[in-house]
C-alpha positions as CSV (number, residue, x, y, z in Angstrom):
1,X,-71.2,-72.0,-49.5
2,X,-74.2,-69.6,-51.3
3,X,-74.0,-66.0,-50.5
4,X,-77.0,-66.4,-48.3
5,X,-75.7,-69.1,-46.4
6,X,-72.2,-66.5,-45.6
7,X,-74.7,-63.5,-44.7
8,X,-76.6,-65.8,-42.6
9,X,-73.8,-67.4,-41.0
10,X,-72.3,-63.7,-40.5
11,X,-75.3,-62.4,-38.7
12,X,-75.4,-65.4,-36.6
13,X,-71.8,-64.7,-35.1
14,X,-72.1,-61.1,-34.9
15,X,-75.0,-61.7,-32.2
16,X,-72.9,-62.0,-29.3
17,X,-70.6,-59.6,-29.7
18,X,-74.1,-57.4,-30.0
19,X,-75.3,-58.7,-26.9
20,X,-71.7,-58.0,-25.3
21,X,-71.6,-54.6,-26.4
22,X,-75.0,-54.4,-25.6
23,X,-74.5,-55.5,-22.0
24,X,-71.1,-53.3,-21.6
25,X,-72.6,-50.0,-22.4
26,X,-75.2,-51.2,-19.4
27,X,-73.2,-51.8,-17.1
28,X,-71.2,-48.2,-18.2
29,X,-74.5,-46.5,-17.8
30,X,-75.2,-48.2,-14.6
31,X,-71.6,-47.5,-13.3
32,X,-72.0,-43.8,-14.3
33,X,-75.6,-43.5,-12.5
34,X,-74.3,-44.7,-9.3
35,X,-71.3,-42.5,-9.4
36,X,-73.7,-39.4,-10.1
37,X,-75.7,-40.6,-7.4
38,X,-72.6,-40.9,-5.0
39,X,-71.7,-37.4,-5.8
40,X,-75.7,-36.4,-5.1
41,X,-75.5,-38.1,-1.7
42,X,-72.2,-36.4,-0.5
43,X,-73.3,-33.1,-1.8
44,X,-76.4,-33.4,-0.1
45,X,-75.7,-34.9,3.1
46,X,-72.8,-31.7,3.0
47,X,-75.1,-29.0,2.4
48,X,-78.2,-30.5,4.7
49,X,-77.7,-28.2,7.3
50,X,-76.9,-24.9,5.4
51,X,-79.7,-25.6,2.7
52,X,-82.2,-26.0,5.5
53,X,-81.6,-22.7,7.4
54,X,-81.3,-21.0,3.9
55,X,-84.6,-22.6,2.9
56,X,-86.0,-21.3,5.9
57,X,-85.3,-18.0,5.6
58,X,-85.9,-17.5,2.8
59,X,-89.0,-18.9,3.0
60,X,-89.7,-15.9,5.3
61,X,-87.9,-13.5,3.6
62,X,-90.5,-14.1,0.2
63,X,-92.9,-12.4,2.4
64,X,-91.2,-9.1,3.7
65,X,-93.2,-6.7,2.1
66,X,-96.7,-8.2,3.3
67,X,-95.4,-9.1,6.8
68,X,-93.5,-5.7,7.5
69,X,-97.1,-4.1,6.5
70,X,-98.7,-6.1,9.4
71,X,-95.8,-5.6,11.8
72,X,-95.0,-1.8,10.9
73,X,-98.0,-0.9,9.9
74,X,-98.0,1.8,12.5
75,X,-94.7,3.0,10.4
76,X,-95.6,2.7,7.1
77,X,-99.2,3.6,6.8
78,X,-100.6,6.8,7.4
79,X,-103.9,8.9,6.6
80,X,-104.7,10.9,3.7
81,X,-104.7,14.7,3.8
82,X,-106.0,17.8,1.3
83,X,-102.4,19.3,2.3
84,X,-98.6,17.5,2.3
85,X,-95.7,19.0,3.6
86,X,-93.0,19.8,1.6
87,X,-90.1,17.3,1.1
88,X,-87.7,19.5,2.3
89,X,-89.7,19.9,5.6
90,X,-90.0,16.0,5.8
91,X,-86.2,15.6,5.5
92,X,-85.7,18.3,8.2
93,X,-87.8,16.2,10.2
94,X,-86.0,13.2,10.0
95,X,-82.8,15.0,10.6
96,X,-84.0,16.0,13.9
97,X,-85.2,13.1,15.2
98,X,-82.2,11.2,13.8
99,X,-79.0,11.1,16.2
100,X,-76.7,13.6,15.1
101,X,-74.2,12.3,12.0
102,X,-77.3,10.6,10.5
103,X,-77.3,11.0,6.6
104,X,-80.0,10.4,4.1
105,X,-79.1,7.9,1.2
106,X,-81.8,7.2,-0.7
107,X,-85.4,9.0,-0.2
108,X,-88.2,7.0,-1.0
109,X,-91.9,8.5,-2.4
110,X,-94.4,5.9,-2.8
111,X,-97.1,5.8,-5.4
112,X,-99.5,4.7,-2.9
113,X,-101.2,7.7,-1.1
114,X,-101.1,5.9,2.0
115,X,-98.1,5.2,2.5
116,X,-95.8,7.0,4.8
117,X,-92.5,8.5,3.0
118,X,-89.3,6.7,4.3
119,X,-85.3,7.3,4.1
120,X,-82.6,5.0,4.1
121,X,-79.1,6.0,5.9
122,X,-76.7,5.2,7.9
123,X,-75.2,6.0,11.2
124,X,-71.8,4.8,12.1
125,X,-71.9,2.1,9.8
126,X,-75.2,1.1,11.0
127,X,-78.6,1.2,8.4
128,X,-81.4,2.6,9.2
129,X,-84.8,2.9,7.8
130,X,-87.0,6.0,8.9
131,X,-90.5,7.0,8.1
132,X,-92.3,10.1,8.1
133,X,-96.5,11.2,7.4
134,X,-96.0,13.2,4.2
135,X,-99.2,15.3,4.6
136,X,-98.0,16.3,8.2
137,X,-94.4,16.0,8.1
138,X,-94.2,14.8,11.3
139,X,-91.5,11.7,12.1
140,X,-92.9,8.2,12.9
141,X,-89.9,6.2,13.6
142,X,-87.1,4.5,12.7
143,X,-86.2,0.1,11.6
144,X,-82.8,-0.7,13.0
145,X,-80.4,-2.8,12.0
146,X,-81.3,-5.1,14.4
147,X,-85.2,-5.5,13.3
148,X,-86.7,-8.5,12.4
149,X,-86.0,-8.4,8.8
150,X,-82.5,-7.3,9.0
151,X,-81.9,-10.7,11.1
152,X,-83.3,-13.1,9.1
153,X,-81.5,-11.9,6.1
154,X,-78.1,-11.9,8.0
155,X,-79.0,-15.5,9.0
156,X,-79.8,-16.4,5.4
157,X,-76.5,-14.6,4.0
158,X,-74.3,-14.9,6.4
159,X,-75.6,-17.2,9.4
160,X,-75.1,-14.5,11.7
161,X,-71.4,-15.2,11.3
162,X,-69.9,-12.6,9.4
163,X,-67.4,-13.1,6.4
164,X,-67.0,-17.0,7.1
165,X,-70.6,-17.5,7.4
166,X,-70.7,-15.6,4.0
167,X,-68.4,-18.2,2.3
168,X,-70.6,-21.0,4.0
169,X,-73.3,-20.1,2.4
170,X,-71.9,-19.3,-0.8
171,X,-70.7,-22.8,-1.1
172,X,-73.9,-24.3,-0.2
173,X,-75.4,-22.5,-2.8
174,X,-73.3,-23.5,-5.3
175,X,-72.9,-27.2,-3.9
176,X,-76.8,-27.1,-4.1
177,X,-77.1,-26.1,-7.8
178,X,-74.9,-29.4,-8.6
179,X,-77.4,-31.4,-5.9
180,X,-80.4,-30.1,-8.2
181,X,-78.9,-30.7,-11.6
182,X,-77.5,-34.3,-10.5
183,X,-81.0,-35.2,-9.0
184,X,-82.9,-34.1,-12.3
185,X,-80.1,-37.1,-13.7
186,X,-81.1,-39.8,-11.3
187,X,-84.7,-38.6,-11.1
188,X,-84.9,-38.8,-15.6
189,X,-87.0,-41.7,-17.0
190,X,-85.3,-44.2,-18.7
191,X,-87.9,-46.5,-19.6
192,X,-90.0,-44.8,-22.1
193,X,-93.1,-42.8,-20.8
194,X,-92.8,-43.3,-17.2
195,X,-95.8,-41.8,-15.0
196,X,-95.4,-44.1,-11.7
197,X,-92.4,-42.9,-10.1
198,X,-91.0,-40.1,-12.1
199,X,-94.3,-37.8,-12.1
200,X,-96.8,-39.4,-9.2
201,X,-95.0,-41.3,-6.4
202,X,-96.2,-44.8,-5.9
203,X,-97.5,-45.4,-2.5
204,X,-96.7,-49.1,-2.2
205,X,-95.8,-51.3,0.8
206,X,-92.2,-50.9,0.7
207,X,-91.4,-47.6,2.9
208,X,-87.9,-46.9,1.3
209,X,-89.7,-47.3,-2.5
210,X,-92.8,-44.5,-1.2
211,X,-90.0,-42.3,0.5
212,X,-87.9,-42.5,-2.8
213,X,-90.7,-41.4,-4.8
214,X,-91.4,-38.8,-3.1
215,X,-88.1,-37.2,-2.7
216,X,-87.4,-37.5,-6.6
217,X,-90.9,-36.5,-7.4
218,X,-90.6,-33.6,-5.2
219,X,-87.3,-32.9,-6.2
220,X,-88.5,-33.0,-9.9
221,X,-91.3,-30.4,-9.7
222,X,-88.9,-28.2,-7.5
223,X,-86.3,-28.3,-9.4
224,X,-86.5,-25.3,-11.9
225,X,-87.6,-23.0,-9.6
226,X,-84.6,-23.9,-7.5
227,X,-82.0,-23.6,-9.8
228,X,-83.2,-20.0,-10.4
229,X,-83.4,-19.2,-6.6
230,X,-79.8,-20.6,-6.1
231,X,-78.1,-19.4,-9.1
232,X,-79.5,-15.7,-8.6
233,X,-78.4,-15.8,-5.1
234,X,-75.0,-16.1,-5.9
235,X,-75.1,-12.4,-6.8
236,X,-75.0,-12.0,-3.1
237,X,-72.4,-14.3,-2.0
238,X,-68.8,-13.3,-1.3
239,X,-66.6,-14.4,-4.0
240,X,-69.2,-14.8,-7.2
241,X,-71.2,-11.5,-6.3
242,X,-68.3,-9.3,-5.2
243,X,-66.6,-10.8,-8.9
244,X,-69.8,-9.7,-10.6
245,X,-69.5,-6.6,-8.7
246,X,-66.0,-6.1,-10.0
247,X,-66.6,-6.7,-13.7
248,X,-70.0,-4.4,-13.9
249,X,-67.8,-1.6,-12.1
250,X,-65.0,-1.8,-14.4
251,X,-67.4,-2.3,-17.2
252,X,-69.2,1.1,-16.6
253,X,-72.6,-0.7,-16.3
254,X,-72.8,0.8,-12.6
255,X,-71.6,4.3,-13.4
256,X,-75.4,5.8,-13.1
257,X,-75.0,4.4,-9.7
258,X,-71.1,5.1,-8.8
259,X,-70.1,8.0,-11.1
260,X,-73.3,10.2,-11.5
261,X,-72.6,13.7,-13.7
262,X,-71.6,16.6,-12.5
263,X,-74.1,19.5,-11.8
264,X,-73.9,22.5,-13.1
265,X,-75.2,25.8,-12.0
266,X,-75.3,28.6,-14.3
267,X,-74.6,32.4,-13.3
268,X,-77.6,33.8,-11.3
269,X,-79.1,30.4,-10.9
270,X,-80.4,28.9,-7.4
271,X,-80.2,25.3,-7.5
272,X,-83.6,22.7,-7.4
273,X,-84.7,22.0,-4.1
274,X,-85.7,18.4,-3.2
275,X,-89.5,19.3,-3.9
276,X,-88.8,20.8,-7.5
277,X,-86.3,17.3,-8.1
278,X,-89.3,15.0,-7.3
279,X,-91.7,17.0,-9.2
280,X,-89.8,16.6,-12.1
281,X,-89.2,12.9,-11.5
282,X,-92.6,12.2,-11.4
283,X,-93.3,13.8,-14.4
284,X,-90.3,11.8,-16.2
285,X,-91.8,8.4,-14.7
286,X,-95.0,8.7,-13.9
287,X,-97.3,5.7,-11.6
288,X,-94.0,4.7,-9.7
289,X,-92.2,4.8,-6.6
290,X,-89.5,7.2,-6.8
291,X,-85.7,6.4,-5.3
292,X,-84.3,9.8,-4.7
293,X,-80.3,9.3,-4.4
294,X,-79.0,12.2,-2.2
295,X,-76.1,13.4,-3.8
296,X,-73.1,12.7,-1.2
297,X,-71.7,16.1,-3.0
298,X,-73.8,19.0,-3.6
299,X,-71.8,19.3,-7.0
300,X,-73.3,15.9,-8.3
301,X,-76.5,15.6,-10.1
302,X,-79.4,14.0,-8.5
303,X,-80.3,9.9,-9.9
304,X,-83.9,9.2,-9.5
305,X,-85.3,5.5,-9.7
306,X,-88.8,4.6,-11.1
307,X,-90.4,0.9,-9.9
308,X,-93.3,-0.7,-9.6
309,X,-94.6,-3.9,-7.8
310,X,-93.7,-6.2,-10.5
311,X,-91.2,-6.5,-13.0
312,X,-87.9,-5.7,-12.3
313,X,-86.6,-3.8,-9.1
314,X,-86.1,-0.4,-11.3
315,X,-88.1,0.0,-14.3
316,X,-86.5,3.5,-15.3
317,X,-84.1,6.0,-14.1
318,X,-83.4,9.9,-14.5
319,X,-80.6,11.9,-14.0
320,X,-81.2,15.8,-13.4
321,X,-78.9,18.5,-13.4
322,X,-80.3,20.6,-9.8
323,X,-78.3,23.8,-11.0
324,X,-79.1,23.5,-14.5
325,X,-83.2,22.4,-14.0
326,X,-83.6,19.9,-16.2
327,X,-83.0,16.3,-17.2
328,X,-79.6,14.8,-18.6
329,X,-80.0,11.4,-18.8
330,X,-83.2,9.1,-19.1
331,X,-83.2,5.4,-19.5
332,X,-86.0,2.6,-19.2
333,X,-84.8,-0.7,-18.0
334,X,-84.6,-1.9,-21.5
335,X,-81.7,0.5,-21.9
336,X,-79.7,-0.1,-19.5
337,X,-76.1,-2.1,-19.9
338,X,-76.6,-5.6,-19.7
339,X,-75.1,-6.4,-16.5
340,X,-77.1,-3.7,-14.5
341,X,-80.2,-4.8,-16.3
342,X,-79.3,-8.3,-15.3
343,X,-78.9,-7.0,-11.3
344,X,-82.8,-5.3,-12.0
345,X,-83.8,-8.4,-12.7
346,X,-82.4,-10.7,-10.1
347,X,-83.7,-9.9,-6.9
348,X,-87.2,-10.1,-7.5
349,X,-86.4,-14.0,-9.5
350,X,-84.5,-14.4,-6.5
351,X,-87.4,-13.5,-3.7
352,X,-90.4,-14.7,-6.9
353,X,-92.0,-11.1,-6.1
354,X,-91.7,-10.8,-10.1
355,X,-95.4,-11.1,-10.5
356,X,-96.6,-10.9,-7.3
357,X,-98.5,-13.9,-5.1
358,X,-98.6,-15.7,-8.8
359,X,-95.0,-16.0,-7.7
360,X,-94.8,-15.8,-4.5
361,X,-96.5,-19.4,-3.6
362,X,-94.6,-21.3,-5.7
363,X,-90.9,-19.7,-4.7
364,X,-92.5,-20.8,-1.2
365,X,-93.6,-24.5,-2.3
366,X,-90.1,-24.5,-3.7
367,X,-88.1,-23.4,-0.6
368,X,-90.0,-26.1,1.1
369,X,-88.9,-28.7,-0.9
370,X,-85.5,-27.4,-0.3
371,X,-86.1,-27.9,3.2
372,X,-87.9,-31.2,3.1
373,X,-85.4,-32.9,0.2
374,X,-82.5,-33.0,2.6
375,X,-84.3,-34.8,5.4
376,X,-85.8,-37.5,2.8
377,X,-82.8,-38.2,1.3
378,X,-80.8,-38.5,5.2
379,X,-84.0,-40.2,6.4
380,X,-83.5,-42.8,3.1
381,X,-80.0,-43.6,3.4
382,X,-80.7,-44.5,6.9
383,X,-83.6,-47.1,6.3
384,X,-81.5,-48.5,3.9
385,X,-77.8,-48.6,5.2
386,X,-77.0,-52.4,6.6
387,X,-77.7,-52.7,10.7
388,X,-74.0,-51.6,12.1
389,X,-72.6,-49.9,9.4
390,X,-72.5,-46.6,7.8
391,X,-73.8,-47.9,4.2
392,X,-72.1,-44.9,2.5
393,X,-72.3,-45.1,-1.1
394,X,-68.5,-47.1,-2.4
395,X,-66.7,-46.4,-5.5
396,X,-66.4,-47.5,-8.4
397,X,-62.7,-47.1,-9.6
398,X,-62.9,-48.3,-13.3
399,X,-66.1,-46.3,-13.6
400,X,-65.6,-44.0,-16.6
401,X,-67.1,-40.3,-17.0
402,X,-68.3,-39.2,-20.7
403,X,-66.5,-36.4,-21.9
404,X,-69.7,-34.5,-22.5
405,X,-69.6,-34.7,-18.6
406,X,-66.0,-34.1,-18.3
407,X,-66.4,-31.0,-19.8
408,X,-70.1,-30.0,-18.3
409,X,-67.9,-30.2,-15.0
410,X,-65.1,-27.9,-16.0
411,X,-67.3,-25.7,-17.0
412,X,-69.3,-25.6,-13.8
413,X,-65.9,-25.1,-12.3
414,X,-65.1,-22.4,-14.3
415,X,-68.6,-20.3,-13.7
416,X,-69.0,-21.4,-9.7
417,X,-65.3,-21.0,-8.8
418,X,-66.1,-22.5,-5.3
419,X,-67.4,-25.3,-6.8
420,X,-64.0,-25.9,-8.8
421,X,-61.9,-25.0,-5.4
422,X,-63.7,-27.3,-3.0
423,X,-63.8,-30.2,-6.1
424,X,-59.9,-29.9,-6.3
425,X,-59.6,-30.0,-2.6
426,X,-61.7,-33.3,-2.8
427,X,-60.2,-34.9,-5.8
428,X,-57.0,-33.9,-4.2
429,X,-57.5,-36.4,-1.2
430,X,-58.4,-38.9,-3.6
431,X,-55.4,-38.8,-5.2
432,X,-53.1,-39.1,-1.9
433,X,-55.7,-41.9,-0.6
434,X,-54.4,-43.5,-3.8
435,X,-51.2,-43.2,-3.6
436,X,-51.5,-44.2,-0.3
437,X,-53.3,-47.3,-1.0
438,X,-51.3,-48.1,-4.0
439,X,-54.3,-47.9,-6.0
440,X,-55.3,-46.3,-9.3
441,X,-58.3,-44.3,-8.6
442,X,-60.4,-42.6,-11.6
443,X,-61.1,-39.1,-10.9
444,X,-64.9,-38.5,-9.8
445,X,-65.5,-42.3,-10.1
């Protein structure tokens, strides 16, 4: 036999263990799509409820500053005058229209001439926000904790449930950044440039195919925005946020906030008044909004904020010395430690008021879709599930995960600690189902 004839011969029996392989890594890849998609479904059909009051307010809660201008305005606009009263006059005011025990946190001068001065304190354990004319120094009222804002973000945070509604919430938010990331899998194309389907739904006689298209489309366009709205709300939640709490405490990356300096107050000396401390504030940080922190001890130094409408929620901060007169710390947001810097910055990716309406709209479209992507999905396994059945998604038990998955899980689990608890709960049932059924089950399969 030539040495053609072998190489031919060679080729011609390597072709169906080509095709075999061929056709074993499909049916891998198919296996391992329906298991992601099994894991999509559950998560989402969990969530559904939770995402969809979260979306909601949300929604709303986007919109604070502009709606609390039309609903308060009578509280948080006022008109222009040649003369302002002094601060100090303006806090006396508030003090006694306050009940007594009221005590000013945080004093707040807007940049805006317009705009009425407000303080933000609490009253046996309750926050309140007051509001007073600056050029008059007369008191205009007060926002409970019971005003409309305040419940909407107690629904989105804690569904009006305390604590457990809290953890509810934090594991829907978590449980929701695996339902976005596991759709952007199903939703990828896998036949070359796809357009039909993957970026413009196909509006087609079958019902279920239109429906599908438009939930994975929608999902698609959704789904950065999404991600960044879930994964910065989990500074709020209860076990994530309190653990990112803990570390930038410990770190000393809150210190400006929790430890401010020591005043000093040389011989002869009167201390700066609240007037002379804002003064010099502006000055420091001039064309913002100023954050006066009342010292809760008269031998701390005052901490001054700077912000503007955009950017991040504190563009620069000072730190003066009220017995001394002068300035002992100044730092732009560029300088601050990294994990304060990062809370700066989360809140307004979390609400999309980073650059205003440019935002605004699409952190709306987006909480939309979080609403709507739920009901398409429950509204698809339902037109599809066999007449009498449930038509949950089954298993596949020799279904094999990649370890580039493995290991993209245990890291999830490792960052979203919920995520890892409420997986080992699950995978813990799996594991008795098995040993009740006498059968070998592969995890996540």
């Amino acid at each position: 036999m030539s040495v053609v004839e072998r190489e031919q011969r060679a080729v011609v029996c390597d072709v169906p263990q080509v095709e075999e392989r061929r056709a074993g890594d499909s049916q891998t890849i198919a296996k391992l799509y329906r298991t992601v998609w099994r894991w999509h479904f559950y998560a989402g059909l969990i969530v559904a409820p939770v995402l969809i009051v979260a979306a909601a307010t949300g929604g709303i809660y986007i919109f604070k500053a502009e709606l609390e201008r039309l609903l308060y305005a009578e509280l948080m606009f006022v008109a222009p005058s040649a003369e302002r009263a002094t601060y100090a006059d303006q806090v006396a005011a508030i003090g006694a229209a306050m009940p007594e025990g009221f005590k000013i946190g945080s004093l707040i001068v807007p940049d805006d001439p317009t705009h009425a001065v407000s303080a933000y304190g609490q009253i046996e354990g309750e926050y309140h926000s007051v509001y007073v004319d600056p050029y008059r120094g007369t008191f205009l009222g007060t926002l409970g904790s019971m005003n409309f804002f305040r419940v909407v973000l107690d629904i989105h945070r804690r569904l009006f449930i305390g604590t457990t509604g809290r953890i509810i919430v934090e594991l829907m938010t978590c449980w929701t950044i695996v339902l976005v990331a596991t759709g952007l899998y199903l939703w990828w194309p896998r036949n070359g440039n796809k357009v039909w389907g993957a970026l413009l739904p196909r509006f087609s006689r079958s019902a279920y195919r239109t429906l599908r298209d438009l939930h994975a489309v929608s999902g698609a366009y959704v789904a950065v925005i999404a991600l960044l709205i879930a994964s910065t709300g989990l500074l709020y939640t209860y076990v994530w946020g309190q653990g990112y709490r803990y570390v930038a405490t410990k770190s000393g990356a809150y210190d400006i906030y929790l430890n401010p300096p020591k005043a000093t107050t040389p011989p002869g000396k009167t201390p700066l008044d609240v007037d002379q401390i804002v003064a010099i504030a502006g000055d420091a940080m001039p064309g913002t909004t100023l954050t006066v922190r009342m010292p809760a001890d008269p031998s701390l130094a005052y901490v001054v904020f700077g912000s503007t409408p955009y950017g991040p929620s504190t563009d620069s901060v000072v730190v003066i010395d009220q017995g001394a007169g002068e300035i002992i710390q100044q730092r732009t947001n560029s300088e601050f430690p990294a994990l304060a810097w990062w809370s700066t910055w989360n809140y307004p990716l979390h609400v999309g008021s980073i650059l205003g309406m440019w935002t605004k709209v699409p952190w709306l479209i987006a909480c939309v879709g979080l609403m709507l992507l739920p009901i398409t999905g429950v509204w698809m396994w339902w037109k599809r599930r066999p007449t009498g059945t449930a038509g949950l998604p089954r298993r596949y038990f020799d279904a094999k995960i990649p370890r580039w998955m493995g290991l993209l899980i245990l890291a999830l689990c490792v960052v979203l600690p919920v995520v890892g608890i409420s997986l080992a709960i699950v995978l813990a049932g799996d594991w008795v189902r098995g040993r009740v059924t006498g059968r070998r089950e592969v995890a996540l399969a």
